[in-house]
N, C-alpha and C positions, 0 to 999 in steps of 0.2 A: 688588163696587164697581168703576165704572168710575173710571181712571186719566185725569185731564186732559191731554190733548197737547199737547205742547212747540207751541210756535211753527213753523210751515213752515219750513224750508229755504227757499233760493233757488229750486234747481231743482225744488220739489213747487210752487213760489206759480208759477211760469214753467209750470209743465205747467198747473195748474187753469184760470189765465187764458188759457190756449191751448183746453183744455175748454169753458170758458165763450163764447168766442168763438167757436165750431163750434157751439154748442150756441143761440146768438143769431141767429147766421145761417141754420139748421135752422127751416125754419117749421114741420115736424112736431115739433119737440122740446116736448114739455107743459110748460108755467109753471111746475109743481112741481116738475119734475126742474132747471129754469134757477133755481131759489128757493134750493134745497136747496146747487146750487153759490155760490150769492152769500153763500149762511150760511158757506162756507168761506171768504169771500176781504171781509171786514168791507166795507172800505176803499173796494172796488168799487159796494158795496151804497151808502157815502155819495156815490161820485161820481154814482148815477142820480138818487138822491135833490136832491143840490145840485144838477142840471142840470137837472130837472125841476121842482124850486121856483125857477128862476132867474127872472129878469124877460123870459128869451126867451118864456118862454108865459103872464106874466101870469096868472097863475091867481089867483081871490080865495081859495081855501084852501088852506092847505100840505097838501102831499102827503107822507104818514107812513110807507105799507106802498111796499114795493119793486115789489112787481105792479103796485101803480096805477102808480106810475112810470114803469113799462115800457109801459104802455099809454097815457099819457100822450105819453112821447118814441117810442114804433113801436121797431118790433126795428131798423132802419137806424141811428137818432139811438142807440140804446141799445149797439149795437155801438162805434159810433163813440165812445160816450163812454165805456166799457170801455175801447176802447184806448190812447185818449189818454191815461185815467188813468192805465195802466201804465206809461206813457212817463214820465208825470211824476213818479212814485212808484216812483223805480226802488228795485228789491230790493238791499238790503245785501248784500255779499260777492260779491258779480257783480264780476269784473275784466273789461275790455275789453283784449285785447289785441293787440298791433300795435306797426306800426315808430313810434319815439319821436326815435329821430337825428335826424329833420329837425328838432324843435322847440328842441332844445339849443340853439340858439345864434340864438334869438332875442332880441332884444333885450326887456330887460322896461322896461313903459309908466311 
């Protein structure tokens, strides 16, 4: 009996979408092997889907499977929209770090 996997980490969801994104921009890379990663990363899988049923392509029927997706928006549009979404969907427990002094003593609005 196989054991269910906890939830990715930061840095396993940061490496996949790094996979996935070499792996979009790779025109030899097979559709299976690119499927196989978006089954690891849900999230990604709905940003092609919402970008590709969006009103930019007017399409009269929603688009269900993630392949049509992909071939809907082309591997450029589809990278593009991978990445954004990671931008926007940032991973929990990621600190950013850097100098903070200057913001001290700003005045607040």
């Amino acid at each position: 009996m196989q054991q269910k996997k906890a939830g990715l980490t930061a840095n396993e969801k940061i490496n996949r979408v790094d996979i996935l994104l070499g792996m979009l921009s790779s025109p030899e890379t097979p559709i299976d092997k690119i499927l196989k990663q978006l089954d690891l990363l849900p999230e990604m899988s709905d940003a092609l889907l919402n970008r590709a049923n969006s009103s930019e392509f007017a399409l009269k029927h929603q688009i269900e499977r993630v392949s049509h997706a992909i071939a809907v928006l082309g591997m450029q549009r589809a990278v593009q929209t991978v990445a954004q979404s990671s931008h926007q969907n940032p991973t929990p427990n990621i600190s950013l770090q850097g100098p903070t002094e200057r913001y001290d003593n700003v005045p607040s609005v």
